[in-house]
N, C-alpha and C positions, 0 to 999 in steps of 0.2 A: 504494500500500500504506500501510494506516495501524499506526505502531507503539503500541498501549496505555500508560499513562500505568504501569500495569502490568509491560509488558514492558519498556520504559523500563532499561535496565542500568548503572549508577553506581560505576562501578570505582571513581572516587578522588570523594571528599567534597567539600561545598564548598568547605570551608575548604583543602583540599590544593587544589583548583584556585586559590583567593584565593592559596595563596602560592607557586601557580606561574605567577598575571599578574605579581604583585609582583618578583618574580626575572626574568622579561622585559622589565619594565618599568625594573629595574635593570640589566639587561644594554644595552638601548637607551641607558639616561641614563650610561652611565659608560663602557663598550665603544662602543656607539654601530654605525652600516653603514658600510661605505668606500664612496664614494659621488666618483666621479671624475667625473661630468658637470657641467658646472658650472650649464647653466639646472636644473637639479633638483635642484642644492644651494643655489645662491639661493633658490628656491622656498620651499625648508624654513628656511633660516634666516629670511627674511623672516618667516616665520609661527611663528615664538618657536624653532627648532632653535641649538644653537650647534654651532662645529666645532674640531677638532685633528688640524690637518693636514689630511689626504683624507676623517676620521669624522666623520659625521654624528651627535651626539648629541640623542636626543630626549628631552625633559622631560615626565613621568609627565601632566601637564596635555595636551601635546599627543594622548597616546595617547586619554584619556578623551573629551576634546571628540572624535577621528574614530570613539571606539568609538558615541559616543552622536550622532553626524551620519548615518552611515553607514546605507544602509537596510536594513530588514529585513524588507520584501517584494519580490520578485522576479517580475517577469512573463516566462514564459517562449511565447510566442509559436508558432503553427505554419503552415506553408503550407497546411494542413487544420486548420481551424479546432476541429476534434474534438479533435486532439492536443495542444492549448494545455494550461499549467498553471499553476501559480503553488508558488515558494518560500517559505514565512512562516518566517522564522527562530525566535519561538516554538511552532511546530506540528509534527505528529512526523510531516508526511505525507512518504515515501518514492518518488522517482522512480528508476527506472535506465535506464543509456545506454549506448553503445559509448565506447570512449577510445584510446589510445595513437598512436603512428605508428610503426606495425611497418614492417619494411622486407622481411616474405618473408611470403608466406602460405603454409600448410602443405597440399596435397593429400592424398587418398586413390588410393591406386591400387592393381593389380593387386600389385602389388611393395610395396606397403604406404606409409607414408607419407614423402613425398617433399616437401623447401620450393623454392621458387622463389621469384624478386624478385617484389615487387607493384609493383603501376604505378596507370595511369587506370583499366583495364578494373578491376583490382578493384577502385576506389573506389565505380565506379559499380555493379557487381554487389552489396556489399556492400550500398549502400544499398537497391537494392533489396529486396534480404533481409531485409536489418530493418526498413524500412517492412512486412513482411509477418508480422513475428514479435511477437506479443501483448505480451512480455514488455519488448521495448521502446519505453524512452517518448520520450528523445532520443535522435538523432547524431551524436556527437562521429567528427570524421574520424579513422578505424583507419587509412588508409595514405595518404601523398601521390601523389601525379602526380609519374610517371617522364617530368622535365621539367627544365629548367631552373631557379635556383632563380628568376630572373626572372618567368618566367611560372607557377610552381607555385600560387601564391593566386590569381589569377585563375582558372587550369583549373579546381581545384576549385571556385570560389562558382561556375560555371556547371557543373560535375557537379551539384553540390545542390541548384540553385537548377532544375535538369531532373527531378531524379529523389526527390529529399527531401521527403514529408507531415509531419514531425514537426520539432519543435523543432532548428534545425540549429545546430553546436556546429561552428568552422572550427578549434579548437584554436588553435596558434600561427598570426601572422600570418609570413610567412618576410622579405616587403619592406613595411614602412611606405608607401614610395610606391605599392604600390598599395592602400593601402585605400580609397581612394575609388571605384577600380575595381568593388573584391570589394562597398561598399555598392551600385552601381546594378547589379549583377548581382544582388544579390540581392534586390535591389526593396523591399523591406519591411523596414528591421535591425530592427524587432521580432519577425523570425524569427532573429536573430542572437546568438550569443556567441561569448568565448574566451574560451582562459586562456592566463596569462605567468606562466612563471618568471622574477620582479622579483630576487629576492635570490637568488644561490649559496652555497653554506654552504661556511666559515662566515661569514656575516653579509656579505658583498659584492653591493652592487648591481651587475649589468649593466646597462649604460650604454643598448644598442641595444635590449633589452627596457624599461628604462626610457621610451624613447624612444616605443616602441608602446605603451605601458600609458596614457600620458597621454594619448596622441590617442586610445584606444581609451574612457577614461573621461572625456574632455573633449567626445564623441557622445553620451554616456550611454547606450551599450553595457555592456551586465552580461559582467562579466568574472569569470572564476575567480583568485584570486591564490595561487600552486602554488610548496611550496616539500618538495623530497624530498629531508634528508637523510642518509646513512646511518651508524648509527651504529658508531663504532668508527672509521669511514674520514673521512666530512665531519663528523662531530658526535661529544659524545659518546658511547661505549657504552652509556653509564647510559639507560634509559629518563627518570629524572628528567630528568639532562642535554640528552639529545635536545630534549624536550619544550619544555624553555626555552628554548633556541637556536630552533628551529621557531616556537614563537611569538613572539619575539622578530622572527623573518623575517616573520612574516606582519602583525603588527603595523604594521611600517615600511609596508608595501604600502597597509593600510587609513590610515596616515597621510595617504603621499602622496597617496592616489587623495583623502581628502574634503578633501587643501589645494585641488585642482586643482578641484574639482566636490563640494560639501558635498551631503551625502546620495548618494553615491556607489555603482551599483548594485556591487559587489563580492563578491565569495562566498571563502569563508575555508576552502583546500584544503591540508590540511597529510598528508603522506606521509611520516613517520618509521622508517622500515624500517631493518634491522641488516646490515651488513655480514657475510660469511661470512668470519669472521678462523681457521677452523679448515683453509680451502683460499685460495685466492686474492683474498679481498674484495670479491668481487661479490654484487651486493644482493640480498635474501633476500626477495620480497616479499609470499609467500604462506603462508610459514611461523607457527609457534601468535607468535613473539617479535613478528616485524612485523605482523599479525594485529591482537595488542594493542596497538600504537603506534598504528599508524593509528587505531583504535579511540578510544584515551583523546583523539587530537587530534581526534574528531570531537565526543568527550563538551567537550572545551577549548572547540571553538567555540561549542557551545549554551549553554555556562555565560555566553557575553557577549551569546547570542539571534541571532546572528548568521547569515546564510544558509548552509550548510554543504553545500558540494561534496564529496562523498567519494568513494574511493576504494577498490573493493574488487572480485574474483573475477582479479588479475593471477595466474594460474597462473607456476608455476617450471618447471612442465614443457613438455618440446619438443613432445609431442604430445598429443591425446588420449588420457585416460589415469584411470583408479581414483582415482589419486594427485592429479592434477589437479581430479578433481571434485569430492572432498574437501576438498583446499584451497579451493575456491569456494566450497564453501556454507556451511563454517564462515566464511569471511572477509565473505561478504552477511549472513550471521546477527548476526554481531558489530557489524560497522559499522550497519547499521539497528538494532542495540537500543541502541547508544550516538550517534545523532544523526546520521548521514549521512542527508542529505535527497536530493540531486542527485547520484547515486553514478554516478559516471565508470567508465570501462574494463571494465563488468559482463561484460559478454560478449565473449566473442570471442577473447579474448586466451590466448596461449601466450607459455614461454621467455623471461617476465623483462619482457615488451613487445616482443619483437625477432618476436614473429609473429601471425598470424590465422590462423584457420582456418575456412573456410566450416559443417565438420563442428561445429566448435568453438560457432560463433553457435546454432545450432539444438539442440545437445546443452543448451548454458546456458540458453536459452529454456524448455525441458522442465525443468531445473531448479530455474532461478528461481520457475517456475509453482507447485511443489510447495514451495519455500519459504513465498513471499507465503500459500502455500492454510494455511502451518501457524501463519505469524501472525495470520491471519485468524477459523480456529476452534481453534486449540489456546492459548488467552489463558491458561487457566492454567497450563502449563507453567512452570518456571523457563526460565532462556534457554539454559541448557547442556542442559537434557533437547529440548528446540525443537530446539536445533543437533544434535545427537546423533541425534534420531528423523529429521529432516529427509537427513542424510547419510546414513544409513540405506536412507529408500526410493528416495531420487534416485538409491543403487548399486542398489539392486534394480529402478530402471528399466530399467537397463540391463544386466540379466541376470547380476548379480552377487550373488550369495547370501552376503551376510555373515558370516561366523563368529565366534568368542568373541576372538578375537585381532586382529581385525578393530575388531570393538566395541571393547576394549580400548585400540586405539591411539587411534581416534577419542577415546576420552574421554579419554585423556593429554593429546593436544592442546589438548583444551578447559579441562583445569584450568591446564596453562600459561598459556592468555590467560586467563584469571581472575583466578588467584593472581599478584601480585605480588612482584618477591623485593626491593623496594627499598623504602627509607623516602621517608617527604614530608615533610621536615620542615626549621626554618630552617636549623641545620647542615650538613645536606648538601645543599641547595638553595644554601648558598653554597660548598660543596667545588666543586659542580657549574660554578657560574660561574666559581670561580677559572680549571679546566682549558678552559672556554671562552676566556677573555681569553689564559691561556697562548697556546694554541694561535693567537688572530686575532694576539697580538704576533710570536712565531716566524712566523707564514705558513707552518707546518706541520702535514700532519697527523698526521706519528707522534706527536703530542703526544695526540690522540686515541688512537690503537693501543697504545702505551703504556701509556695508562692505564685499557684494555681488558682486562688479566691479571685482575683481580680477578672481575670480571664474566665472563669466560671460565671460572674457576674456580668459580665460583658456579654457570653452569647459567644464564647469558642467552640463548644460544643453544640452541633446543628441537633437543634429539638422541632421532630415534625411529626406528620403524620404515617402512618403505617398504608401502605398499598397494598390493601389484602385484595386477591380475586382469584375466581378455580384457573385452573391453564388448562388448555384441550391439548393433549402429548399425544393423541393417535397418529400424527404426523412422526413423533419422536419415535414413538416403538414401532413402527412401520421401518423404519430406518436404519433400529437398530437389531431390528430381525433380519434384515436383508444385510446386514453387513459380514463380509467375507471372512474368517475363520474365528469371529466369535462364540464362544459357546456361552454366554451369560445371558 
């Protein structure tokens, strides 16, 4: 899918992004990562880093020399040479893929819908399915092998490397020691990627991921560097605040990775979603608030040209559902008109990432389709009348007739991820960091939650209404009965 220069969507200015590298790039040089491994703290101090104590401080020079090393072409490879493609960091063409590692896939049944554990059978039924579904272009493994974690990376490079035509994407590696395994099973690693979560917010490297990141960029393997987190809980509330903490994390990643190997294939996956501080604090990832974070960090990455894995259709719903398909094609719409290039987790997903659902892949598929169809001939739309119209017939595919109250929520949604309720500006970009450095000194995060009230009173959190309605799927299981070697 290609997005128009056009369509092209620019929440925050240059210069607000200029002074939200500058504010990352002082969060690195003064806070700095806690960084406990010691061959990867020598690494960095050797290459101009200095330290205080366990933090790695990095000086604004090192950030520019890995932003301007680092590449910004990506070749992404296929066991079917048809499905190859290529990431160009400045080019606006749009791929999408499966992502997560649910741990239940959701059934349809007589009894209505019902979850059970996933395992091998559905890695490999999955993949089936989506080598069969248009709409997909990678896959990223949606569930592990009900296995030991020993042998979980091997099982799968030999699922994939059996039943995968398209770009294969292994996600995390579980054991370093076997990636040499998972490379001769999969014969060719320029069918190959991951991604590692390098940094945990806030601003702490993991050691064991560390560990895989280098050997994974020392192959010259293209890796995602993935950093989700939430605000209010790991980060701050503020959207500002998030934003700099998050690239701040993603930053240290493109460091590391061009000290280890200069020109580093690396892709720059930033997940900033808001915590539900109004019930229990779990992460909100498909709602109008996370919607726009994830958004503006995919608009962050293109401001540096850089290859941009995105993120976007993670439903909050447990099942298929009105409510769920909404949230997906407002969240595809938004991340592709602000710079997601290689858009992770598109399909398939339910429930936060904790599910799959077979219904689910082929429902998004039909979706997706009608999306890409409206970026393709409806160029001059705005992107909120695009996302609106789009939501629209993708409910009316499925036998839901929209009404005036309907329409209306929908467009709620949309001006929340538009409208922004914060400033970009140098004083509160340094309010922002102060409550970051607070919270890395405590090692706490009510220091975030805390200072959450404001932002909760304000209306950070998009509170609306629910789009309940039945969905008519005889289309869907017609589809999925006719699909070629599934047995589910």
């Amino acid at each position: 899918m290609i997005v128009t220069e056009k369509q092209q969507l620019k929440m925050l200015s240059s210069a607000e992004m200029q002074l939200l590298h500058e504010g990352s790039c002082s969060l690195l040089s003064r806070v700095g990562v806690k960084v406990t491994h010691a061959g990867i703290a020598a690494l960095l101090l050797a290459s101009g880093a200095q330290c205080k104590g366990d933090r790695i401080m990095l000086p604004q020079d090192m950030v520019k020399n890995a932003l301007a090393q680092s590449a910004r072409i990506i070749q992404f490879e296929a066991p079917d040479p048809a499905y190859s493609f290529t990431v160009n960091g400045p080019e606006n063409q749009v791929k999408f893929g499966t992502g997560g590692q649910a741990l239940y896939v959701v059934q349809r049944t007589s009894n209505g819908w019902v979850r059970k554990s996933a395992g091998t059978d559905d890695l490999k039924q999955i993949i089936v399915l989506c080598n069969q579904l248009k709409q997909v272009d990678f896959i990223t493994r949606p569930v592990e092998c009900d296995l030991p974690d020993e042998q979980k990376d091997v099982a799968k490079a030999a699922v994939f490397r059996r039943y995968c035509s398209k770009p294969i994407n292994l996600a995390n590696l579980v054991k370093l020691a076997r990636l040499a395994e998972v490379l001769e099973i999969i014969g060719n690693r320029a069918h190959l990627s991951f991604i590692i979560s390098l940094v945990s917010s806030p601003l702490v490297m993991d050691s064991s991921a560390g560990d895989k990141f280098v050997a994974i960029v020392q192959k010259d393997i293209p890796v995602a560097i993935s950093s989700c987190p939430q605000g209010g809980s790991t980060a701050p509330f503020s959207e500002v605040g998030e934003l700099l903490q998050l690239n701040a994390e993603l930053l240290f990643g493109f460091v590391l990775a061009n000290v280890v190997r200069p020109g580093a294939k690396v892709l720059y996956r930033g997940i900033p979603i808001t915590a539900n501080l109004y019930s229990d604090a779990s992460p909100r990832w498909c709602q109008p608030d996370s919607i726009r974070r994830v958004a503006l960090a995919a608009q962050l990455c293109r401001f540096y040209n850089l290859p941009c894995c995105g993120t976007a259709g993670v439903s909050d719903q447990a099942v298929p559902s009105a409510q769920g398909i909404s949230e997906k094609v407002l969240s595809w719409v938004y991340e592709a008109a602000c710079g997601g290039q290689y858009i992770n987790s598109a399909l398939g997903m339910l429930e936060q990432v904790m599910s799959v659902s077979y219904y689910q892949y082929v429902i998004d598929d039909i979706a997706l389709g009608i999306v890409k169809e409206k970026f393709s001939k409806a160029q001059s739309l705005a992107i909120s009348q695009l996302a609106l119209s789009a939501a629209l017939e993708v409910l009316g595919c499925f036998g839901i007739e929209p009404d005036e109250k309907m329409e209306a929520e929908l467009s709620a949604r949309i001006r929340h991820i538009e409208n922004g309720l914060e400033p970009y500006n140098e004083t509160y970009i340094e309010d922002q960091l102060a409550v970051i450095e607070k919270a890395v000194n405590k090692s706490s995060s009510t220091v975030f939650m805390k200072a959450a009230r404001k932002g909760l009173r304000e209306g950070y959190l998009y509170k609306g209404a629910r789009l309940d309605a039945s969905l008519d799927l005889a289309a869907v299981a017609e589809r999925l009965e006719s699909s070629e070697g599934l047995g589910t």
